[in-house]
Each structure stands twice: as C-alpha cells, then as structure tokens.
C-alpha positions as semicolon CSV with decimal commas, in nm:
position;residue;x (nm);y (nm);z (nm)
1;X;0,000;0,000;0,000
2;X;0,253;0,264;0,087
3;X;0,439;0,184;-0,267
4;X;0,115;0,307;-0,447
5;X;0,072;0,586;-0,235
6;X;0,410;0,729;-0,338
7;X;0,379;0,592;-0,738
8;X;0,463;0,887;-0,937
9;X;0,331;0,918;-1,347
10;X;0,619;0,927;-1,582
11;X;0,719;1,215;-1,792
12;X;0,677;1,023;-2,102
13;X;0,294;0,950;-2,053
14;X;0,195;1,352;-1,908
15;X;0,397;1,456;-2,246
16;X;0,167;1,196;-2,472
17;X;-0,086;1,329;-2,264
18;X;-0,044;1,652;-2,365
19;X;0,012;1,593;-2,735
20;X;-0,331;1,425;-2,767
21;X;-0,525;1,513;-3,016
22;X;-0,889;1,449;-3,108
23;X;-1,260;1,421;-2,926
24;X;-1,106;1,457;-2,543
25;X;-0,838;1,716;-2,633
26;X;-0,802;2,071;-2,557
27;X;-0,764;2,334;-2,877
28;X;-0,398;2,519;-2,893
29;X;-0,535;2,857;-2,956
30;X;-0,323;3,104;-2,659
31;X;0,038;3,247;-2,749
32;X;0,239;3,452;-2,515
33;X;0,099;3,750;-2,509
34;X;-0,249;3,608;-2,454
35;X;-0,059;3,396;-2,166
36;X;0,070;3,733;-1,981
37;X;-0,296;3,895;-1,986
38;X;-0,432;3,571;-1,833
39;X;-0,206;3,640;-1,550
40;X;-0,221;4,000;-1,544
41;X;-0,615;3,940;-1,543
42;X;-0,562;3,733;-1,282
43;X;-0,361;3,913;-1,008
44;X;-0,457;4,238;-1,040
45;X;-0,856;4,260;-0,885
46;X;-0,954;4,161;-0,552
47;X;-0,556;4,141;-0,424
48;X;-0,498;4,478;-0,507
49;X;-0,877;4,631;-0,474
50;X;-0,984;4,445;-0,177
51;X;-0,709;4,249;0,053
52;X;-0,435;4,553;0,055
53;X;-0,732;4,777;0,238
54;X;-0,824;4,443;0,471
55;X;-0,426;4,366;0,526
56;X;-0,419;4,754;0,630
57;X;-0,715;4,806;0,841
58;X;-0,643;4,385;0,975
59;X;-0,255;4,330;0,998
60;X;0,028;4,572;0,906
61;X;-0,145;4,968;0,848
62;X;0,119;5,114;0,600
63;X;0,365;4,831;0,623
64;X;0,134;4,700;0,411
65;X;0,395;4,846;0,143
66;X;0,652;4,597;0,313
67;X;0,403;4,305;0,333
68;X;0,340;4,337;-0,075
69;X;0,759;4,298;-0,119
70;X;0,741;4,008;0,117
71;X;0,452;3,806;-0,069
72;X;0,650;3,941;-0,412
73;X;1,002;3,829;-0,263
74;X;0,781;3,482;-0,230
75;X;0,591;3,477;-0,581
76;X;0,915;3,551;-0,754
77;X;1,107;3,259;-0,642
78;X;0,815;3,018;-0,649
79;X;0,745;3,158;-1,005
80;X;1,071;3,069;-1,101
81;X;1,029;2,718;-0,976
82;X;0,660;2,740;-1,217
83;X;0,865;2,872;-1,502
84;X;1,066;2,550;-1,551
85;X;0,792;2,319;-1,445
86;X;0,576;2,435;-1,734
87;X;0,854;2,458;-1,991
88;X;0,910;2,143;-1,930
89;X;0,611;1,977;-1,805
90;X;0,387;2,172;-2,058
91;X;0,063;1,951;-1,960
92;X;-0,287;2,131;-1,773
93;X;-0,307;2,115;-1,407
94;X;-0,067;2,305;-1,257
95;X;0,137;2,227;-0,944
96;X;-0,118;1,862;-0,904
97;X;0,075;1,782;-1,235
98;X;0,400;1,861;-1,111
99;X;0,376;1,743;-0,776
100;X;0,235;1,379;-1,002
101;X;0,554;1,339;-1,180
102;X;0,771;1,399;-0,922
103;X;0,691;1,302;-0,541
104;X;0,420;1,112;-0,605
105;X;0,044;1,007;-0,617
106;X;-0,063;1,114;-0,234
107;X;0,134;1,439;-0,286
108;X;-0,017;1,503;-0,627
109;X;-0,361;1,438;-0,479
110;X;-0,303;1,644;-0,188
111;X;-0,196;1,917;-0,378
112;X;-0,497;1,936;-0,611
113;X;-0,760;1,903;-0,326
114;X;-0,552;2,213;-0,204
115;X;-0,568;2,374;-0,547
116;X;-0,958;2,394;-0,476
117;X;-0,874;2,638;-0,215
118;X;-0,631;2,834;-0,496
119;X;-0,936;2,864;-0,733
120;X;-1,258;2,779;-0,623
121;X;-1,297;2,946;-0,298
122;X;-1,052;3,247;-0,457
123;X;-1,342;3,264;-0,747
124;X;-1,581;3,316;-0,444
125;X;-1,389;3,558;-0,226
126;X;-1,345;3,769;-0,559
127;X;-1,732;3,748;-0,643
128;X;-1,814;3,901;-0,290
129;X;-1,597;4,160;-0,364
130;X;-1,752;4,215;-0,694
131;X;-2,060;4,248;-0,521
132;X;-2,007;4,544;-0,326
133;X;-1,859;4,705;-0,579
134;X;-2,150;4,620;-0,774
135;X;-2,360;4,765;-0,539
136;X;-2,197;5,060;-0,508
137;X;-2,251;5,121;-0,921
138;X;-2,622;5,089;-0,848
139;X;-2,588;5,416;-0,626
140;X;-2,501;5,616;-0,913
141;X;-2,851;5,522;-1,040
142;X;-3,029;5,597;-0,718
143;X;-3,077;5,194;-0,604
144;X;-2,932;4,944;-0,421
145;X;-2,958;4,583;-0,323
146;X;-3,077;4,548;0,066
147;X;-2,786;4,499;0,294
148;X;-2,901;4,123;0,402
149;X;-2,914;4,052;-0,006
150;X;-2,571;4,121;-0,055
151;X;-2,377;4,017;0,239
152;X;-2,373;3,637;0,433
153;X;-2,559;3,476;0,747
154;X;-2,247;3,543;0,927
155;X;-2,231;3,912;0,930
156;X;-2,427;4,151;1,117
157;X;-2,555;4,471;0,981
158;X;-2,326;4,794;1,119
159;X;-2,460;5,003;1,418
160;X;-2,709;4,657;1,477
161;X;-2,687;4,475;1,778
162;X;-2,591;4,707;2,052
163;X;-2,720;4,979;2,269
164;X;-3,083;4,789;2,258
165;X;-3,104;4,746;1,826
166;X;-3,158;4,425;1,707
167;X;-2,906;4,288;1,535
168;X;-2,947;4,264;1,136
169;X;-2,765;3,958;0,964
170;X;-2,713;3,932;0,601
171;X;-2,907;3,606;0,440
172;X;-2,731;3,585;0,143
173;X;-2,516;3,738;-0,139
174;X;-2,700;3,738;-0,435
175;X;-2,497;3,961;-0,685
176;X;-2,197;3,716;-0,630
177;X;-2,406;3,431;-0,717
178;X;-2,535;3,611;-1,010
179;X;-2,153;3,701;-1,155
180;X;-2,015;3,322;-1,090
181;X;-2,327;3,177;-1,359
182;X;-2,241;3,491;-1,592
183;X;-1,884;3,410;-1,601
184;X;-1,925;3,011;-1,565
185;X;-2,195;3,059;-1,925
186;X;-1,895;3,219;-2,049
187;X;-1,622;2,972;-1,972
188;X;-1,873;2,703;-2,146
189;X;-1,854;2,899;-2,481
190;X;-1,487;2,849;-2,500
191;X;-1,132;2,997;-2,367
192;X;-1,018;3,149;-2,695
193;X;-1,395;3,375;-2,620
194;X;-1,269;3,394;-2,267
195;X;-0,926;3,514;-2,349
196;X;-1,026;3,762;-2,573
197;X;-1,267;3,917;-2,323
198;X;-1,005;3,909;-2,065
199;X;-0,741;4,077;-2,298
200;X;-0,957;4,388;-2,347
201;X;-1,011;4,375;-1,964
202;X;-0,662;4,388;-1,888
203;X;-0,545;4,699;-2,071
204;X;-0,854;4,870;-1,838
205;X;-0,756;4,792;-1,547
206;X;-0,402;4,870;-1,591
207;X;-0,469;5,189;-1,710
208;X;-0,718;5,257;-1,419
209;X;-0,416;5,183;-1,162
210;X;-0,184;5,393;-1,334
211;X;-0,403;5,698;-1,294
212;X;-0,496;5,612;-0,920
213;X;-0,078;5,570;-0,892
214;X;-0,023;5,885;-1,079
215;X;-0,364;6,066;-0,964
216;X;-0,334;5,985;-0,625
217;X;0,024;6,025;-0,539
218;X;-0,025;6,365;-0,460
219;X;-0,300;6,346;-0,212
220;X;-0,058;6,126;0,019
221;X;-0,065;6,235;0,329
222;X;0,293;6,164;0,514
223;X;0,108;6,144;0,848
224;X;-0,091;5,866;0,783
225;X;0,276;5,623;0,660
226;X;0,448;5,775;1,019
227;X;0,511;5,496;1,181
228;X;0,568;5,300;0,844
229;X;0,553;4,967;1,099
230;X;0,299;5,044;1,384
231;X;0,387;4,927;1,749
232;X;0,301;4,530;1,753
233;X;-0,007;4,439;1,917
234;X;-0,327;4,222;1,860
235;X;-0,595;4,287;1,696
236;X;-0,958;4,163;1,677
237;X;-1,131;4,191;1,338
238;X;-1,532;4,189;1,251
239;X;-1,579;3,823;1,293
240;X;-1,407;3,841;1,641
241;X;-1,080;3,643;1,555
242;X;-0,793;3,822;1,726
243;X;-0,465;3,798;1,551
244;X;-0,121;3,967;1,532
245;X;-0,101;4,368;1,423
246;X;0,207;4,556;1,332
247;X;0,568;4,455;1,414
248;X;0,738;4,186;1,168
249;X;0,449;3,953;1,224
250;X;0,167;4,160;1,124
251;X;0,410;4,225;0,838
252;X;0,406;3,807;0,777
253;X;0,044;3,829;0,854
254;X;-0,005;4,093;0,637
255;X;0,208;3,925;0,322
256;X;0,025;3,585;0,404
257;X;-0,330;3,820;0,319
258;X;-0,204;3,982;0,004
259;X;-0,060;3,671;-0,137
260;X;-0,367;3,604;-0,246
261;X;-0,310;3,860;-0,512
262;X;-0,026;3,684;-0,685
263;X;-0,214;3,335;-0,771
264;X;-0,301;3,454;-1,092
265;X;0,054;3,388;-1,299
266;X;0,054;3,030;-1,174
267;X;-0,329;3,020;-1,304
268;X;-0,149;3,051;-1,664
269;X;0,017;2,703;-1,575
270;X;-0,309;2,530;-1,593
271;X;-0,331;2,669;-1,951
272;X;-0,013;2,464;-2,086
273;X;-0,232;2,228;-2,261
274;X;-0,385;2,548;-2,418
275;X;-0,080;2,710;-2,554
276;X;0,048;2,734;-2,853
277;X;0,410;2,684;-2,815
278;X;0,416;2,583;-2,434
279;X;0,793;2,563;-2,357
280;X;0,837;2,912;-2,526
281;X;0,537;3,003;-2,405
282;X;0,455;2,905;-2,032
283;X;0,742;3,093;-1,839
284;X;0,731;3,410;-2,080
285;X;0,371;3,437;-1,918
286;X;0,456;3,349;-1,594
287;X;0,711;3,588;-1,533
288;X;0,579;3,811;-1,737
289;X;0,288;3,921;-1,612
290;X;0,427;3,878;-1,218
291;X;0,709;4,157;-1,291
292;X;0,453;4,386;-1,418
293;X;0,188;4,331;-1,150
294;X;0,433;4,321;-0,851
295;X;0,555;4,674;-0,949
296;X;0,172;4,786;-0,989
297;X;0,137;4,630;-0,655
298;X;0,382;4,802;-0,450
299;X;0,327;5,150;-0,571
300;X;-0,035;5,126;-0,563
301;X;-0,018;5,021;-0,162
302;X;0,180;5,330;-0,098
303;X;-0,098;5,549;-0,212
304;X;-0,363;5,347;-0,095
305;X;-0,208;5,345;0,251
306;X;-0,116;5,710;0,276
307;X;-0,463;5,844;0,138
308;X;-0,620;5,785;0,406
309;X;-0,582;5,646;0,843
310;X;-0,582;5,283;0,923
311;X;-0,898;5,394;1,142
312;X;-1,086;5,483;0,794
313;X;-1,026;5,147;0,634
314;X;-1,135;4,969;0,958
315;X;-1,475;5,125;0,997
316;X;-1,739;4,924;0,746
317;X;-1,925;5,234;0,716
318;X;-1,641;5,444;0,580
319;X;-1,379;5,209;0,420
320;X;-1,440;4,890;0,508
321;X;-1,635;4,805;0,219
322;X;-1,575;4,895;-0,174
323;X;-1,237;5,046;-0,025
324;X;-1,044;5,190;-0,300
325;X;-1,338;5,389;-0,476
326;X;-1,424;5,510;-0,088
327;X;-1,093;5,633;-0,064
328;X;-1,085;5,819;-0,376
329;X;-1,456;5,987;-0,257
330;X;-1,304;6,104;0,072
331;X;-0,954;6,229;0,054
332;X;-0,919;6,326;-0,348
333;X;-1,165;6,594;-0,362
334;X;-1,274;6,688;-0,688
335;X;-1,191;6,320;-0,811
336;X;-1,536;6,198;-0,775
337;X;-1,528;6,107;-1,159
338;X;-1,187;5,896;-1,093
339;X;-1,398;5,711;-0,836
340;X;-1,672;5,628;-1,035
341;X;-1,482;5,554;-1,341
342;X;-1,251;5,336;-1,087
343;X;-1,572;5,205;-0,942
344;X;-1,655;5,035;-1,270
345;X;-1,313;4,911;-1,400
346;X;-1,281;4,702;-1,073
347;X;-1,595;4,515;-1,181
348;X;-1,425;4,443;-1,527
349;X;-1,157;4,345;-1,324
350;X;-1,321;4,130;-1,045
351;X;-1,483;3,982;-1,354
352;X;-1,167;3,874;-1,511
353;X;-1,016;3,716;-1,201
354;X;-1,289;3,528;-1,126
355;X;-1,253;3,428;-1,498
356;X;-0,914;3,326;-1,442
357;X;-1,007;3,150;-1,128
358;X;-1,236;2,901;-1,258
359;X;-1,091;2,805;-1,582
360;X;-0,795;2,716;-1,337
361;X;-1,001;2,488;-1,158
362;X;-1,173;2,312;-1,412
363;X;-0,832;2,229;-1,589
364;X;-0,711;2,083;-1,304
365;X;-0,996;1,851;-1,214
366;X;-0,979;1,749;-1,561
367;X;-0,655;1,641;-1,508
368;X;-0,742;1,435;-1,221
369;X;-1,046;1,315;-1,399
370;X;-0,811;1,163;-1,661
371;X;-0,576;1,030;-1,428
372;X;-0,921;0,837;-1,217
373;X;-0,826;1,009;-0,921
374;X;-1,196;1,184;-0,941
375;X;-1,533;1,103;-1,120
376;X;-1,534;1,068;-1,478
377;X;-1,737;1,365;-1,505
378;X;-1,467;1,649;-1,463
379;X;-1,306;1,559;-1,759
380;X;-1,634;1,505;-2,038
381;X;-1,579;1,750;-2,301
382;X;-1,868;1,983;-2,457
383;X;-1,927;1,841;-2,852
384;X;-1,916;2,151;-2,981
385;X;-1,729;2,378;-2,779
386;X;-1,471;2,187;-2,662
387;X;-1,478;2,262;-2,302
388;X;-1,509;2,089;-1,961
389;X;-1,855;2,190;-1,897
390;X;-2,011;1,935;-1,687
391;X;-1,694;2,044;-1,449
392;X;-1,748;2,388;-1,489
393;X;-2,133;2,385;-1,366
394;X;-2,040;2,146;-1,095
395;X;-1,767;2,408;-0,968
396;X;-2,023;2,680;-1,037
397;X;-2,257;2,553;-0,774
398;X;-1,928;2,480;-0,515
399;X;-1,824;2,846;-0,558
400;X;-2,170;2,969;-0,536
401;X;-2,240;2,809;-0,170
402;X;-1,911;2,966;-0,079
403;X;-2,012;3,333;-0,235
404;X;-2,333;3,316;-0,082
405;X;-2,267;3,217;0,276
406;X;-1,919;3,263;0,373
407;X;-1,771;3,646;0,447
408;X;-1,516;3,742;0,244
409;X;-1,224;3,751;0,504
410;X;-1,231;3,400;0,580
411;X;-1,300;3,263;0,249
412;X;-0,977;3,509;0,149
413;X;-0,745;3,380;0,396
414;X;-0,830;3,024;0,288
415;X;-0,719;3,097;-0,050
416;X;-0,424;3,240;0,067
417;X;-0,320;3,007;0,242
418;X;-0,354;2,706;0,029
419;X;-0,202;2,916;-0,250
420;X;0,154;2,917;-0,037
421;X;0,112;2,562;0,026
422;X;0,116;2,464;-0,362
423;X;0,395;2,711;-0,388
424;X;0,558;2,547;-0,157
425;X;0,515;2,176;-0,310
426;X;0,640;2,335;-0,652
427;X;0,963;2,485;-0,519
428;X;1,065;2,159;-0,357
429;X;0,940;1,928;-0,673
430;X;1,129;2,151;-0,931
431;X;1,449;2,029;-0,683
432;X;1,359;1,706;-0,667
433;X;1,329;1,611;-1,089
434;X;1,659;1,847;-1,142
435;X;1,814;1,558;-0,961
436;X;1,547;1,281;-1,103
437;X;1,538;1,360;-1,468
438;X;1,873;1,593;-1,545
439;X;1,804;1,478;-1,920
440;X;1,460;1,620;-1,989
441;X;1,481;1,919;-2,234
442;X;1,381;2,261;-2,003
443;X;1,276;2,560;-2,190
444;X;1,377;2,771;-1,846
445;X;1,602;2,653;-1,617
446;X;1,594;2,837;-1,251
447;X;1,922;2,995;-1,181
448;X;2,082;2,855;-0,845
449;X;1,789;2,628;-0,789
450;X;1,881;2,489;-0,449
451;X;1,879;2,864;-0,343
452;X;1,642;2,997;-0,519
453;X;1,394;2,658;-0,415
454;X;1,499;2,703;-0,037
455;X;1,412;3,020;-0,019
456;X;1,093;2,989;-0,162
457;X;1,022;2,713;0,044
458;X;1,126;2,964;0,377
459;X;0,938;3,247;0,255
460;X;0,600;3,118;0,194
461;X;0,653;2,876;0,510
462;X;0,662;3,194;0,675
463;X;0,360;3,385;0,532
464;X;0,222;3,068;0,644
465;X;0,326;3,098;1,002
466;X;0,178;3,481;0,981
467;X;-0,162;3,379;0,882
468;X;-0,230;3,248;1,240
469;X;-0,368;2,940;1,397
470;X;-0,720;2,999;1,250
471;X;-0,616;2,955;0,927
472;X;-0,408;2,642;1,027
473;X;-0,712;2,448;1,124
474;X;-0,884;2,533;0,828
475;X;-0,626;2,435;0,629
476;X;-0,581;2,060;0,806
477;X;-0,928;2,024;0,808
478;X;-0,950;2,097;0,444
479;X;-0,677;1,843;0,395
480;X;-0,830;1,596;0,615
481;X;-1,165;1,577;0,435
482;X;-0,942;1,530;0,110
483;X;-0,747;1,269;0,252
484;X;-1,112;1,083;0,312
485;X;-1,178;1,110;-0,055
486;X;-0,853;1,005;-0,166
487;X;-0,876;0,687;0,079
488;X;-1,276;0,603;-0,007
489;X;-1,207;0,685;-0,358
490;X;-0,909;0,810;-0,562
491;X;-0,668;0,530;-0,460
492;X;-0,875;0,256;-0,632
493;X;-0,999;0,440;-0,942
494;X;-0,650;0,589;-1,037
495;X;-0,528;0,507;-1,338
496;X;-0,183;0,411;-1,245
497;X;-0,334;0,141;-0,968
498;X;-0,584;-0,029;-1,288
499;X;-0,258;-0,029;-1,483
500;X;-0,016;-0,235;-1,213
C-alpha cells in the first residue's frame, strides 16, 4: 500500500498526454501574449482592490507596502520554480501535475484538493468583492440591493446589535451568485472567447491603476505612513478572531493576506495544454505578467495606505467596504469622476479574475479526472465547444455556496493560504526532478535552484506561520476531508493502480 501511495506518473505518458489530439483534447489557440494577460487578469482585482485595504485596516497599516515585497520576494522565487515546471512539463493542471511526476500520487492528490482552495474558494472571495462594488454602481442610479441581499448569514448589519437594536444579519449574497453563472456561461462557450474578453479587460484595469498611482500620489498624506511599521499588538477583526497587528508579524500576517493577489501567474500554468508553443510560451507568461503586477502592486499600496488612516479602512461604514473607490470619494476631492470611473473598472476586473479563477479549476480537475483520481465527469468535453462543462457547472454551484454564505475575510485567507502551500510543493518538486530527470529538455532553467527553491520554500513557510492558527485548522481540516476522498475513492480508481 505505501508503494502506491508514493507511485509517481512518468514524464513520457503527461507529455503523450499533452500531445493528444482528437474528441477529449483541448484546442492550442493562446500564445504569449495572450498567456501574460491571463495572469495579469488574474492578479490584479480583488488582491490589489480588496485584501491591501483588509491587510491595512487587519494586519500591518502602512507596512502593508513591506508586506506586498514580502509576498512578491515569495511569488518571484516560487514563479521561477513554475517557469521551468511548465517549460518542461507543458501539460494542464498546474502544481497537481507537477507534484504527479515527481513526489508522487498522495502528494499530487493532496496538492490538487488544495488547489480547490487556490481557485474555487478564490473565485468566491473575488465574487463578494464584486458584489459590493456592484452595489456601489447601483448608487449612481439611485438603487441598491438590501444589505441582508448582498452580504452572508455570518455578518451583522453595522450600528445593529448594541445599545438595545436588534441585530441585522445578512441572508445571502446574491450579486456574487449572479456574476459566478455569468462568467461560468462564459467559460462554457470556450477559452479562446474567454481570453479575448479578458485581454480587453486587462489593458482597463491597468490603465485605471496607473491613474490612481499617478492621480493619487499627490494626495498622500505623510502622516498617515508615520510609523511606516505600527507598534506590535493584537488585533480583533469583525468576525471576532484576534490575531497579530504591526511589528514583523503583522508584516508576515499581512504578506500571508495579500498573497492572495499573486495566484493569478501560476493560473497561466493550468493553460499549458492550451498554448500554442508551451515551452516558449509558459514561463514568458509566468514571469511576465508577475514583474509587471508586482511593481503595480507596491506602488499602488503606498498610495492606498497614505490616502487615508488605518482607522478609515477599519470602519465598514467608511472604508471597510468597496475600499479603494471610498478612498478616492473622501480624501481626493474633486476626483469623484476617478472614483466612479474606478468604481466600474474594478468590476471588469473582479470579472476577469474570477474568470481566471475558474478556468484554473476546471483544468485541473480534468486532469485528475483523466488520471481516475476523481469522477469521470470532470473531464467530459462539450461536442461543440470543446470545453469541460459538466466540471465547470459542478464548480459553479461549489463556488456559489461559498459566495453566498461565507464572508469574504475567511474565504480570502483560505485561499491564501492554500495558495503558499502549492507554492511550496512546486519549489521543492522543481528540486527534486533536477536531480530525477537531469536529461529532460527545459525551456527555463531556474538559476541557483537549491537557493532559489529554499528560499521559496522559507518564505512562503513563513507567510504561512503569519496567517495564524485559525487559518491552520482550516487548512488541516480541508486536507483531512481530502485525505477521506482520496482513501474512499481516488486510490482505487486511479489510473496508475488499474494499470499495475
């Protein structure tokens, strides 16, 4: 038993794999540039737009500048390790495929339940966020959607449930639900449709965080970045989970919240079996679009954190909620039109993360699907469209509960979270088939790769440690219910155990 647990799938069969052609096969139709916009569409949204005011107001207050080099410090290393995976692993499923051909089948299958926290629950963390900003368009027009309709059973109402009021708790978030079936429809139609849309989404958004960068920079108040790294204390948030606050580990903590942001470039690894010329390809728009977001990221948390006091992005009735375009309203005065315009390119861009997000996660079940390790049905391809779709309703109804129910904080920290676990998986597999398979052609090799691997491995290990205990427990438990799965299920349907 332990010998099939640790049963690894060659290279050989992932690369025929890959080159299949025919009724179950995924069409070649992205190229490099199409590659970097995936990941560009993917990190920049809810990271930037939503975590950097919750690691502020939560964690770190200004360091949050500090906490954004940390998580990049992180990304770059572990996107490294992803470059030379893909270039030379070229095959959909991201770090479940890696982690498959190198330390094994419990590993690989531990690593894609985890991935479910990468994609899935990131999809729903980003679709609550698109629904306040959502919500917040509707004001222009003179409506809104009732608080309880847009926020979960878990929350409670502001300025509800003390001094005599009765508390008010949300029911559920509709407008989330409502973007994950508009964008899951989409996905269905095909990703050459999808990565079109995203494209044009892209060059918004960056343009709309140049001009807050450029816009902004001189309505920075130096008060509100002196102390750059407040005092260390504790802090307890909404939900009444206390955690660390300023000092180096709210600075972890703070990192470990705004990693989140930088899942989006390994999202393009799930795409390998999508690309045109993969080895070329793969790390071009991995590290492509991570050296232009991480800049975009840094400066834009400098002016985000000196518009306006930690207090302002704490309070849910000021900047709690919709943060950057509340900013923008309140300490750029005359800028109303930036807010609003920035108001609706954050939808486009929510919209294209969550985009990202699931096509992510149906490639990599369909991986598993092929290898038996789950049903059949996550890897049956649409006649005419050539897509997963069966998966991607399935996933559409998982994300959905999550988006509904779950407040945004906690399903954001999950993601995080399991994101630095695959990170770390890929940084130590990329070691361990340098010394397995020396002779496999590499389109990207990593430079100093036990360095460069060891470090990754320290530096999300520590974002990890940051997150908290909370988060921990979450985590195991996540991996526990996975491990039930793999024992009940995976383990007698996988491929490689029907072939012994």
């Amino acid at each position: 038993m332990a010998g099939s647990l640790f049963r690894t799938k060659s290279i050989d069969r992932l690369m025929a794999d890959g080159a299949s052609t025919g009724e179950h096969a995924l069409k070649r139709t992205l190229g490099p540039m199409a590659l970097v916009a995936l990941g560009i569409g993917g990190i920049i949204g809810a990271g930037l737009f939503v975590r950097t005011a919750a690691a502020i107001a939560d964690r770190a207050g200004p360091s949050v500048v500090l906490a954004f080099l940390v998580a990049g410090v992180g990304c770059a290393f572990a996107g490294l390790c992803y470059a030379e995976f893909a270039s030379m692993i070229p095959i959909a499923g991201s770090a479940y495929t890696y982690s498959y051909a190198t330390m094994g089948e419990l590993v690989a299958w531990i690593i894609g339940w985890d991935l479910v926290l990468e994609y899935a629950v990131g999809a729903a963390t980003v679709s609550i966020a698109w629904s306040q900003y959502f919500n917040r368009v509707l004001g222009f027009f003179g409506l809104s959607i009732p608080w309880q309709w847009y926020h979960s059973p878990f929350q409670v109402m502001p300025d509800t449930g003390v001094n005599g009021v009765d508390a008010v708790h949300g029911i559920m978030n509709v407008p989330a639900v409502f973007i994950l079936f508009i964008l899951t429809l989409l996905l269905i139609r095909g990703t050459q449709q999808s990565a079109f849309v995203n494209g044009l989404i892209v060059i918004l958004k960056v343009s709309i965080v140049l001009m807050v960068i450029g816009l902004g920079w001189g309505f920075i108040n130096p008060a509100n970045h002196t102390p750059l790294i407040p005092e260390a204390t504790m802090h307890v948030n909404r939900e009444g989970i206390s955690h660390a606050y300023g000092g180096i580990m709210g600075i972890l903590g703070a990192a470990g919240v705004v990693f989140f942001a930088y899942i989006g470039f390994d999202a393009v690894s799930t795409a390998a079996q999508e690309a045109k010329n993969p080895s070329k390809d793969m790390p071009i728009g991995i590290l492509g679009s991570l050296v232009v977001c991480t800049v975009l990221y840094v400066l834009f948390s400098w002016v985000l954190s000196g518009l306006g006091p930690v207090s302002f992005f704490q309070d849910p009735k000021l900047g709690g909620e919709a943060s950057v375009a509340a900013a923008i309203t309140t300490f750029m005065p005359g800028y109303a039109w930036l807010s609003n315009f920035v108001t609706i390119a954050i939808l486009a861009g929510f919209s294209s993360v969550i985009l990202v997000m699931l096509l992510g996660q149906s490639r990599v079940f369909f991986s598993m699907s092929r290898d038996g390790l789950v049903p059949p049905v996550f890897s049956e391809v649409h006649p005419v469209y050539r897509t997963p779709h069966k998966s991607n309703w399935l996933f559409f109804v998982f994300t959905a509960l999550f988006g509904a129910f779950i407040p945004d904080d906690i399903v954001g920290e999950m993601t995080s979270i399991g994101t630095l676990f695959a990170f770390m998986l890929v940084c130590a597999g990329v070691w361990i088939m340098r010394v397995r398979r020396p002779d496999l052609p590499r389109g990207f090799a990593v430079p100093a790769l036990p360095v460069v691997a060891t470090l990754g491995i320290l530096v999300c290990g520590a974002m990890i440690y940051g997150l908290g205990w909370t988060n921990w427990l979450r985590l195991a438990g996540w991996l526990a219910i996975g491990m039930f799965i793999y024992i009940g299920y995976s383990r007698s349907h996988s491929k490689l155990n029907s072939e012994r």
